[in-house]
C-alpha positions as CSV (number, residue, x, y, z in Angstrom):
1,X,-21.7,28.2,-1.6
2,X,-22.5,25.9,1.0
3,X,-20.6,22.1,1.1
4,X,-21.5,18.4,1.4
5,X,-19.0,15.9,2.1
6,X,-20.3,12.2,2.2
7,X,-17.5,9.8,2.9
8,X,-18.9,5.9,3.1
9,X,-17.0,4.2,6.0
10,X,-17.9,0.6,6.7
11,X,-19.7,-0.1,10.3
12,X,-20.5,3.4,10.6
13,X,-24.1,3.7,12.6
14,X,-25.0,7.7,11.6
15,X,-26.7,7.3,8.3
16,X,-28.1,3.9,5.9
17,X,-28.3,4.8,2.7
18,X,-31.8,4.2,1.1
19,X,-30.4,2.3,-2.6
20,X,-29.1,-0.9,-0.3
21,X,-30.8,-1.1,2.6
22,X,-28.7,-2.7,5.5
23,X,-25.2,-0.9,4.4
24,X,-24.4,2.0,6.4
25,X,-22.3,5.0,6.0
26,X,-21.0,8.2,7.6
27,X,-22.0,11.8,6.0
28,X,-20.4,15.1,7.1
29,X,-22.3,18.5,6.2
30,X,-20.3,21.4,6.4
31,X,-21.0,25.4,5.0
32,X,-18.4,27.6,4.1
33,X,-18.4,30.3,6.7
34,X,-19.1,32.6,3.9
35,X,-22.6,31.2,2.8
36,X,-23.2,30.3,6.5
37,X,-24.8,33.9,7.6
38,X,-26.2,33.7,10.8
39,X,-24.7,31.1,11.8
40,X,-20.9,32.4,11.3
41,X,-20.3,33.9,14.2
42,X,-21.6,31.0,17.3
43,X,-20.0,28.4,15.0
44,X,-16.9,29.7,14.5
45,X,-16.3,30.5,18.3
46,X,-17.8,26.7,19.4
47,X,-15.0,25.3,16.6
48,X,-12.0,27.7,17.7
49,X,-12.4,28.6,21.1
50,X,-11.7,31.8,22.8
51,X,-7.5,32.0,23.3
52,X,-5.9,35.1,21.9
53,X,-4.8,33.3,19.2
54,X,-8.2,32.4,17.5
55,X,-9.6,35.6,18.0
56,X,-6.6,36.9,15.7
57,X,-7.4,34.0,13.1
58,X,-10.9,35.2,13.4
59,X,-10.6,39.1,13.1
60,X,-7.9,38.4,10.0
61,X,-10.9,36.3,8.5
62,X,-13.4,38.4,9.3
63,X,-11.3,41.8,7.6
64,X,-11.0,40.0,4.3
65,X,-13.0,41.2,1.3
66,X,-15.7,39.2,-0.3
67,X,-13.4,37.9,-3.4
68,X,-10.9,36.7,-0.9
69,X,-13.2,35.5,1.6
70,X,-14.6,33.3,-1.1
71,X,-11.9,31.9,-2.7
72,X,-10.2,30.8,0.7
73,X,-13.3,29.4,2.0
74,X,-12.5,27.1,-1.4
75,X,-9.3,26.3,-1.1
76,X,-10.4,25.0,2.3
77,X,-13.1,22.6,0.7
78,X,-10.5,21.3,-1.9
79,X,-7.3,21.0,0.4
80,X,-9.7,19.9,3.0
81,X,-9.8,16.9,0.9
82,X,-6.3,16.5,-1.2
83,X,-4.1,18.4,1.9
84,X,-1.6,20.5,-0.3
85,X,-2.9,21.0,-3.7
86,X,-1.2,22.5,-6.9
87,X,-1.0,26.3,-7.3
88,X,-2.4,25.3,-11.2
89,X,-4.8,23.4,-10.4
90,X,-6.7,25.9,-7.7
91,X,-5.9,28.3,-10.2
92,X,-8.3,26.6,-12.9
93,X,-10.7,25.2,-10.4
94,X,-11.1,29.1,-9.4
95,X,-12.0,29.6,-13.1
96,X,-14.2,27.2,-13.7
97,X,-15.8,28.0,-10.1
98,X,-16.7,31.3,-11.3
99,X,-15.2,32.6,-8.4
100,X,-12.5,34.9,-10.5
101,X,-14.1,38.2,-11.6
102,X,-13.5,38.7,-15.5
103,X,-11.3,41.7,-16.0
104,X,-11.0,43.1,-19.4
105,X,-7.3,43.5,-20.6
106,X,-5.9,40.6,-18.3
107,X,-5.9,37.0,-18.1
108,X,-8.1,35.2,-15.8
109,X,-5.3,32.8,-14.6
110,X,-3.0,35.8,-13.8
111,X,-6.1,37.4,-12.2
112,X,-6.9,33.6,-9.9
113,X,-3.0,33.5,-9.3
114,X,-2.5,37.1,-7.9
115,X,-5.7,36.4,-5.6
116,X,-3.7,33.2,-4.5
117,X,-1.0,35.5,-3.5
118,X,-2.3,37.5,-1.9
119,X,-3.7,34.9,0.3
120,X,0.1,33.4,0.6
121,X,1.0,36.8,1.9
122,X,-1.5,37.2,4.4
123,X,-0.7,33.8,5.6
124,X,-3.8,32.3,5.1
125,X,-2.2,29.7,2.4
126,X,1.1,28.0,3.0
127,X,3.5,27.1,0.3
128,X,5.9,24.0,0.9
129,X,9.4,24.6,-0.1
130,X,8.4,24.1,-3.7
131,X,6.3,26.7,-4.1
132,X,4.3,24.7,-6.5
133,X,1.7,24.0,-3.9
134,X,-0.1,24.9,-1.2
135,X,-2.5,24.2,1.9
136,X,-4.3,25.8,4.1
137,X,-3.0,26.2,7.9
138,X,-5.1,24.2,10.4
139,X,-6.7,27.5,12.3
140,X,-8.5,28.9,9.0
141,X,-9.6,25.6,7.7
142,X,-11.4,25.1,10.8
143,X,-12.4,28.9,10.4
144,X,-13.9,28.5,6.7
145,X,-15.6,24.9,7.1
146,X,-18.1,24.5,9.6
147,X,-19.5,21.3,10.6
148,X,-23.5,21.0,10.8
149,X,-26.2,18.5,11.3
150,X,-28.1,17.3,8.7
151,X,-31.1,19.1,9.1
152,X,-29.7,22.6,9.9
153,X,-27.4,21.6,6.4
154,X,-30.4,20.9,4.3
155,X,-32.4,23.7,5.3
156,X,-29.7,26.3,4.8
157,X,-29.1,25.0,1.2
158,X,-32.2,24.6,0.2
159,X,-32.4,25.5,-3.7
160,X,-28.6,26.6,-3.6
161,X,-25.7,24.7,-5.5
162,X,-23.8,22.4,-3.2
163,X,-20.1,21.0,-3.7
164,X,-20.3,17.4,-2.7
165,X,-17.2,15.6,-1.5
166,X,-17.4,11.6,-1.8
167,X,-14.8,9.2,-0.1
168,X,-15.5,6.1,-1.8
169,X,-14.6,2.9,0.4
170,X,-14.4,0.6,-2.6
171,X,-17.6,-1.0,-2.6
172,X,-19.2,1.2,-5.9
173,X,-22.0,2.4,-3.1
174,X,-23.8,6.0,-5.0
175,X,-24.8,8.2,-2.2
176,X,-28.3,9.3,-1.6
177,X,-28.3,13.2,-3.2
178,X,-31.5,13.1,-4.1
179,X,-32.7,17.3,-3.2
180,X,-29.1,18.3,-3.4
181,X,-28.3,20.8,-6.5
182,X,-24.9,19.6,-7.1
183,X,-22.7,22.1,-8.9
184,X,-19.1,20.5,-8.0
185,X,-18.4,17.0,-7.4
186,X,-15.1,15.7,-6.0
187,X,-14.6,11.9,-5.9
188,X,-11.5,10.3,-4.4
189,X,-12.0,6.4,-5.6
190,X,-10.2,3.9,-3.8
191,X,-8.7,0.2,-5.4
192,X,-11.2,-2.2,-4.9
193,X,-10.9,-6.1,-5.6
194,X,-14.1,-7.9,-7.8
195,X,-14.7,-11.6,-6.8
196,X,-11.8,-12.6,-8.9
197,X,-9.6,-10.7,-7.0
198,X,-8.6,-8.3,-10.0
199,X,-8.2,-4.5,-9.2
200,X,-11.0,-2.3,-10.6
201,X,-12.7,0.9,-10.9
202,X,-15.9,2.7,-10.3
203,X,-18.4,0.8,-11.8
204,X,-20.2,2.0,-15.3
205,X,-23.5,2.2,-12.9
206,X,-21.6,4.2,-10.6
207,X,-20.2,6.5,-13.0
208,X,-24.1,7.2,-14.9
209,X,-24.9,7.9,-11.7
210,X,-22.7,10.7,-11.7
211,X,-22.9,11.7,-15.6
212,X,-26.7,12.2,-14.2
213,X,-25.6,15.1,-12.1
214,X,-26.7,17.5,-15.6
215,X,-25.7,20.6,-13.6
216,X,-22.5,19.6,-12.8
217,X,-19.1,22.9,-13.6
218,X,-16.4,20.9,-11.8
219,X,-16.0,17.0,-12.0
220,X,-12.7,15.7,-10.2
221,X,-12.6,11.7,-10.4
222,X,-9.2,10.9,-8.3
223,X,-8.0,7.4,-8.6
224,X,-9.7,3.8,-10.6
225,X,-12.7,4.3,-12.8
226,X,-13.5,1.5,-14.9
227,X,-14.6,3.6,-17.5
228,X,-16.3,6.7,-18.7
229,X,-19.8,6.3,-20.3
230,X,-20.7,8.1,-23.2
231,X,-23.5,9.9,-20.7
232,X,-20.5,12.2,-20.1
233,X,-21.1,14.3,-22.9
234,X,-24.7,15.1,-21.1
235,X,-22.4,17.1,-18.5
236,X,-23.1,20.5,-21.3
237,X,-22.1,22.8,-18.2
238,X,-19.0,21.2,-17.4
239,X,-16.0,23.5,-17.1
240,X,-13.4,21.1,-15.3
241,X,-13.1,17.4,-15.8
242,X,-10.3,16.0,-13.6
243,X,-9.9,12.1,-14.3
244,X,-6.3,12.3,-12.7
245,X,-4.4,8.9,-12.1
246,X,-7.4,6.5,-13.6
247,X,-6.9,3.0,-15.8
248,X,-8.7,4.2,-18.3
249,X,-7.8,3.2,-22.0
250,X,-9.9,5.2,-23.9
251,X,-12.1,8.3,-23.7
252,X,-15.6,8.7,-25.4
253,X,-16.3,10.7,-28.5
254,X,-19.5,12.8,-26.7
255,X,-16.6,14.5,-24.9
256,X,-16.9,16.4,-27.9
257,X,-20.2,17.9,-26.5
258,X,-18.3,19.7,-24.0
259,X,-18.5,22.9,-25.5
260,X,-17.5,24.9,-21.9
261,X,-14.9,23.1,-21.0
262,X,-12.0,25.1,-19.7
263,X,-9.5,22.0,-18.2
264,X,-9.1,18.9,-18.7
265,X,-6.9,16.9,-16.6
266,X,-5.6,13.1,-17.6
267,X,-2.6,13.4,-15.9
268,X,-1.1,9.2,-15.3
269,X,-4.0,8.3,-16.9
270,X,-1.1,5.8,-18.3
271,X,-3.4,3.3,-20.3
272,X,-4.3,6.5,-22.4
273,X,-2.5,6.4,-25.4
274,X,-4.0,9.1,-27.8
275,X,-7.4,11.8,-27.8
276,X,-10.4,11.4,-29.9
277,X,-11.1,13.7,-32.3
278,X,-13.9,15.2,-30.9
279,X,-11.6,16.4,-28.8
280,X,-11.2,19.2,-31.3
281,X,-14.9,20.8,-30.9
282,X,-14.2,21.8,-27.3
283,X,-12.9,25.7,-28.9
284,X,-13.0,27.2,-25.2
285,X,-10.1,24.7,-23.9
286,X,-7.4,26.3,-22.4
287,X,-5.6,23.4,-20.5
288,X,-4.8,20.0,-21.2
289,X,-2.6,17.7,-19.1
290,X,-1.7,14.9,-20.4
291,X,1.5,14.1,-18.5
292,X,2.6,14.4,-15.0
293,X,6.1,12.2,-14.6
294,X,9.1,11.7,-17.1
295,X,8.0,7.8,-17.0
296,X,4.5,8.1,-18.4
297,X,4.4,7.6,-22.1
298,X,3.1,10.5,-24.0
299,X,0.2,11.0,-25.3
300,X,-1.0,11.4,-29.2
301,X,-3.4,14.5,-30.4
302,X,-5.5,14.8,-33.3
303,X,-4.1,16.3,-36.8
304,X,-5.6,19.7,-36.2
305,X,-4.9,20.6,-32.5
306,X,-3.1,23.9,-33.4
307,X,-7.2,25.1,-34.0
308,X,-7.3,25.1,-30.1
309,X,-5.6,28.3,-30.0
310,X,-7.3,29.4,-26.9
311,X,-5.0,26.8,-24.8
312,X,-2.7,28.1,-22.0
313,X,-1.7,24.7,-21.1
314,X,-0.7,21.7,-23.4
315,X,1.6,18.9,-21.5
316,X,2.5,15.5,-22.2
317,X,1.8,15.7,-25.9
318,X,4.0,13.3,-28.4
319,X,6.8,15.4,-29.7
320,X,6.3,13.7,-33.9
321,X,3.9,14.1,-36.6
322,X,4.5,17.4,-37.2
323,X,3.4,18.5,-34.4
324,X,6.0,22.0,-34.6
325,X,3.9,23.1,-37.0
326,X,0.5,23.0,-35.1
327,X,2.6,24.1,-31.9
328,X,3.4,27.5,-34.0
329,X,-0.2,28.2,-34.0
330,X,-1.0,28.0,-30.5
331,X,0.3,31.4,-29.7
332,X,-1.5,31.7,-26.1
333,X,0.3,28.6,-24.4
334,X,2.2,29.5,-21.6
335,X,2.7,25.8,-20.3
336,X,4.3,23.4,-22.5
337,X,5.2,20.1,-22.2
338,X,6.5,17.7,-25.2
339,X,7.6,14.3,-24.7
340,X,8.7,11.8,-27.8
341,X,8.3,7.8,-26.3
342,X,7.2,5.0,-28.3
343,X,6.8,1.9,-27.7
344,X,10.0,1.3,-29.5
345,X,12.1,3.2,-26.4
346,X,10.0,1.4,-23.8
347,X,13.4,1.3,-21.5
348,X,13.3,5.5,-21.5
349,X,17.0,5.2,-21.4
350,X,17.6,6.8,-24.9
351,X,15.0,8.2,-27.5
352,X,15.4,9.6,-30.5
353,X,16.2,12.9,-31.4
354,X,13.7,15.8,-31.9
355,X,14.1,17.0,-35.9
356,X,10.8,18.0,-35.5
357,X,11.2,20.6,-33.0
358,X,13.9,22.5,-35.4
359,X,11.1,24.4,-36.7
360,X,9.1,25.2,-33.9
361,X,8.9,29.4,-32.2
362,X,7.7,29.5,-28.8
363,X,5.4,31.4,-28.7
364,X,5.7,34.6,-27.3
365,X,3.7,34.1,-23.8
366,X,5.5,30.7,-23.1
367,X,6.2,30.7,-18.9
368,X,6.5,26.8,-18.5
369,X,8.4,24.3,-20.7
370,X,8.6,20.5,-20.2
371,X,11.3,18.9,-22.8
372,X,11.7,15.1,-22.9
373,X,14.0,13.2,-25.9
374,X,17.2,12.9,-27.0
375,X,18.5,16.3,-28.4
376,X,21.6,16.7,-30.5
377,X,22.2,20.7,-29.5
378,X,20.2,23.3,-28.0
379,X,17.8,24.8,-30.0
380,X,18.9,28.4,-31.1
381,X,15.3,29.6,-30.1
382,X,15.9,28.6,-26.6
383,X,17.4,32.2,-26.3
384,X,14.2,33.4,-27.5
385,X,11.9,32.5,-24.4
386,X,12.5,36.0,-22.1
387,X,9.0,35.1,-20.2
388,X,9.9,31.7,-19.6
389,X,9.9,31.2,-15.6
390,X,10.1,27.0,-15.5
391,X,11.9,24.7,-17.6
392,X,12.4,20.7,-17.7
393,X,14.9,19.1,-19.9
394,X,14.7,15.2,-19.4
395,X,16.8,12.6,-21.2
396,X,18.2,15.1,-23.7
397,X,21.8,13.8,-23.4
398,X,23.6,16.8,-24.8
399,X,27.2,17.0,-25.3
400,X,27.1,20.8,-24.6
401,X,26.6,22.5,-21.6
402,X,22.9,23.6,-21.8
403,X,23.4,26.7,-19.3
404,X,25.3,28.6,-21.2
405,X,22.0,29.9,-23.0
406,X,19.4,29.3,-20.1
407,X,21.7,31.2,-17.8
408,X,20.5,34.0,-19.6
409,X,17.2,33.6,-19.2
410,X,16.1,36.6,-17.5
411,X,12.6,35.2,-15.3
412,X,13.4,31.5,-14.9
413,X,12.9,30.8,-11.3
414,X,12.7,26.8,-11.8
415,X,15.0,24.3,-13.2
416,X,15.3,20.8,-13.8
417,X,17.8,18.8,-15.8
418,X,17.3,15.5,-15.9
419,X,19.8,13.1,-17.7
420,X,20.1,16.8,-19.9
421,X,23.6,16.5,-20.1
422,X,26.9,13.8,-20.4
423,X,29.0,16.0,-19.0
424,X,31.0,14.2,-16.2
425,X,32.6,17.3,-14.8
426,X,31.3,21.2,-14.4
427,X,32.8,24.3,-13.9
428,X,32.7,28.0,-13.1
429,X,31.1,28.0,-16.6
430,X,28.2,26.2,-15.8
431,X,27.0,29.4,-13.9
432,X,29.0,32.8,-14.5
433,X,29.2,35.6,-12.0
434,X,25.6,36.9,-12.2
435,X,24.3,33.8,-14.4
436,X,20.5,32.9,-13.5
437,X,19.7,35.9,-11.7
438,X,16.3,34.6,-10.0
439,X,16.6,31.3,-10.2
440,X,15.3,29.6,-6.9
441,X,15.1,26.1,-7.5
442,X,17.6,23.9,-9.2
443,X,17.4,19.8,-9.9
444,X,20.1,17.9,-11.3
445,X,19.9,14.3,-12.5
446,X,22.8,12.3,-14.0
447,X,24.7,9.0,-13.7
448,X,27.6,11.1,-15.5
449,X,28.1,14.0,-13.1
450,X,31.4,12.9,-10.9
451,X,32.6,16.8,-9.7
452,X,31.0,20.3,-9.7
453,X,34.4,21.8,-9.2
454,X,33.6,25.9,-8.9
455,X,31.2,27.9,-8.2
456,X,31.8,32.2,-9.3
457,X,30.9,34.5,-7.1
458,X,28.0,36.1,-7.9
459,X,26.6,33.3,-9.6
460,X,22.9,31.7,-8.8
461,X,22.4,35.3,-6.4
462,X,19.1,33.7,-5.7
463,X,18.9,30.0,-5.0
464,X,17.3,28.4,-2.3
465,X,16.8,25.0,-3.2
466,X,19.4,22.7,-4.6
467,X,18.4,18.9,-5.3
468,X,20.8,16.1,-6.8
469,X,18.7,13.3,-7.5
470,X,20.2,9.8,-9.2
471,X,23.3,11.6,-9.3
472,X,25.3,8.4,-7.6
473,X,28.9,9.0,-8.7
474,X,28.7,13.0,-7.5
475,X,31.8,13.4,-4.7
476,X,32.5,16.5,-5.2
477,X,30.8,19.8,-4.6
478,X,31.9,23.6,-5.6
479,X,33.9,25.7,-4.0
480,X,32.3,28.6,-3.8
481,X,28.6,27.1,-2.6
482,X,29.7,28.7,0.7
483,X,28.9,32.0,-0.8
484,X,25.7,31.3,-2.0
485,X,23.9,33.0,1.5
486,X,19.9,32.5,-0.1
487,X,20.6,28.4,-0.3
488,X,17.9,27.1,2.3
489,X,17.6,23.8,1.0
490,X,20.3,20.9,0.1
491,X,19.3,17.5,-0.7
492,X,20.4,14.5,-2.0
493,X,18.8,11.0,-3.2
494,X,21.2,9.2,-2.8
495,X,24.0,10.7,-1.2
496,X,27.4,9.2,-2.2
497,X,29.0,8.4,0.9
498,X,32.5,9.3,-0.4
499,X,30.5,13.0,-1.0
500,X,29.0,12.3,2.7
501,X,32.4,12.2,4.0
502,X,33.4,15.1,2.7
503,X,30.9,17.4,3.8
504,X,31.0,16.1,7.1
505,X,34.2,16.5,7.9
506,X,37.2,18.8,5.7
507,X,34.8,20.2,3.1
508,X,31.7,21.2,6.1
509,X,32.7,24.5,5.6
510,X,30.8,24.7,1.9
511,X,27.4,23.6,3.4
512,X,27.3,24.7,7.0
513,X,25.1,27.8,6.2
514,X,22.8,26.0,4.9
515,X,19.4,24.9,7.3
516,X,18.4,21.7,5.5
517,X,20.5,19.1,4.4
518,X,19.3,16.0,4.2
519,X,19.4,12.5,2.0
520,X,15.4,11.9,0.5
């Protein structure tokens, strides 16, 4: 499908647009290489030139299949724009593409994910250490976008779909679209300052402008918007609606009208406090983010949520009101992410206990679980979640040592613990010989931790990346890291310097197999 990207750039001499005569703007017109037929091959060799090298990029391009041709030419238009972008959120933006053939018997995220790997393995997508997100190496970007002039662009798209890209430059200008059949619309929306000099969004003009865009499957809004009109619910096609770090307090009841909707993404929309209830009608939903960072306040659902069982993804949702009991029902989720702040526990530093959660069953397909509030013990159906393969546990404050169940676990690959627990010192049985047997990637945040005294061998055979983060009174480190050979990855924020001293000089010999080391 071919791709417009219109970014507004003041004193720019290329284009005026035609709404406000006099203020000029810059417009780039690119095709993925897939819809650009006959001109793939000259433009690709004027963009890459003729070493051995490019000829490589271009004959591992040119051997994909379709599918896969397609779906990297996408990821190219959307990390063209956002540079490494979550796994997730290609993953649903896939979907809602229709680029993800429907395969009875599976599920279409496993199905988008597996195609993303695949990609990863060929080494046409990078992952950064993470592996949570990814972007796409400068030789097959340059491959998969190609840059034309405007006429060639709008005669090669006409009566085809177009993605359009917008750069806003914070002066709420609407580019001229007019012949364009705009099927995606990404929008990264710069702070701008009013005549008052107080911070606002994109414009309610601005944004009826957009809700006019009727044939619209994928609306991402990054950054301030004012507000969104109640024209949204117009938008009956819309699969993906992305309002990811905006101001906005409230969201309209027509969203309700959204009967397609597969994602929606409110992710530090921090002013956001709770869903309308219309929310309820969109029965295809099968992720909502709500929450994004242990400091964002969660946010409240209607009494009946537990009717959206088609969700995958729920995150950020207030951990009260009963909301075990409607959890129970939503037996597809597979990302889950509970939070209980009030306004009462503003200062985050202690919240209350979860009595609520006593009664809640994971269900059964649960891979990704996001805990925050105060927990007296571990919950005895922790044991429970075989599939689970990422957990976050944030201000729980437990007295026990929470590993000795998730140890057990037998596919968690990620692991953060975050003010989890008091202890001030840890042990050999914090990880027993064989104890986490893939975990990769392992946070720890506390003000208590003081010594991590031993490490069995055999524990943690697979970790590669190992963060201690607010952890300023940790000087001491486990004998017995020196035997962890996968570790690839050893940071610290900060680093204590009695620790520093350590490590550097009679204690190196724990950490000198290790590549990176480094205070963030």
């Amino acid at each position: 499908m071919p791709y417009f990207n219109f970014t507004q750039e003041i004193g720019e001499p290329d284009l005026v647009t035609e709404e406000i005569p006099g203020i000029k703007s810059e417009a780039s017109f690119y095709l993925s290489t897939s819809a650009a037929e006959g001109l793939r091959s000259s433009r690709v060799a004027d963009i890459t030139g003729e070493s051995s090298s490019s000829e490589s990029f271009k004959s591992n391009y040119a051997k994909l299949p379709e599918y896969l041709k397609a779906c990297l030419d996408y990821c190219a238009i959307v990390c063209g724009r956002y540079y490494r972008v979550e796994i997730g959120k290609l993953v649903r933006l896939l979907l809602a593409e229709g680029l993800i053939e429907d395969r009875p018997g599976d599920i279409m995220e496993d199905v988008a994910g597996n195609v993303l790997k695949e990609l990863i393995d060929l080494g046409m997508l990078q992952e950064e250490r993470g592996g949570t997100r990814v972007e796409v190496p400068a030789s097959y970007l340059q491959l998969c976008i190609l840059k034309l002039e405007k006429q060639d662009f709008v005669s090669k798209t006409a009566n085809s779909p177009v993605r359009l890209g917008i750069g806003d430059d914070g002066r709420d200008i609407y580019p001229n679209v007019e012949g364009f059949l705009i099927q995606s619309l990404f929008i990264i929306s710069r702070r701008r300052v009013s005549s008052f000099d107080s911070p606002r969004g994109l414009s309610r003009a601005y944004m009826r402008n957009v809700c006019g865009m009727h044939f619209l499957l994928v609306l991402d809004l990054y950054g301030q918007i004012e507000r969104v009109p109640d024209e949204l619910g117009d938008l009956i096609h819309l699969r993906y609606l992305g309002l990811y770090g905006s101001e906005l307090d409230e969201l309209p009841g027509t969203l309700g009208n959204l009967k397609r909707l597969q994602t929606l993404d409110i992710r530090w929309c921090r002013q956001l406090r709770k869903l309308p209830i219309e929310i309820l009608h969109i029965q295809q939903l099968r992720h909502l983010l709500m929450s994004d960072c242990i400091f964002d306040c969660e946010i409240r659902v209607p009494k009946g949520i537990g009717t959206l069982v088609n969700l995958h993804t729920l995150s950020g949702i207030y951990g009260g009101d009963d909301i075990a009991m409607e959890l129970i029902a939503l037996t597809q989720l597979r990302e889950l992410g509970v939070k209980r702040v009030s306004a009462d526990h503003a200062n985050w530093m202690r919240f209350s206990i979860f009595p609520e959660l006593d009664a809640f069953s994971p269900p059964p397909l649960l891979q990704e679980f996001f805990l925050r509030g105060g927990l007296i013990e571990m919950p005895v159906w922790f044991a429970s979640m075989e599939n689970l393969t990422c957990l976050s546990l944030s201000d729980s404050y437990l007295s026990e040592n929470p590993t000795s169940v998730l140890q057990l676990l037998p596919k968690l690959k990620h692991l953060k613990l975050c003010h989890a627990y008091k202890a001030r010192h840890i042990g050999k049985e914090f990880c027993n010989a064989g104890g986490f047997p893939v975990l990769e990637t392992l946070t720890i945040a506390s003000e208590f931790l003081a010594e991590w005294t031993e490490i069995e061998t055999g524990a943690f055979p697979r970790l590669r990346y190992l963060f201690f983060h607010c952890c300023p009174n940790l000087i001491f480190l486990p004998e017995g890291l020196q035997n962890i050979s996968t570790l690839q990855d050893l940071r610290f924020r900060p680093w204590n310097p009695e620790l520093r001293r350590r490590l550097m000089g009679e204690e190196n010999y724990k950490i000198k197999h290790v590549p990176n080391i480094r205070e963030v």
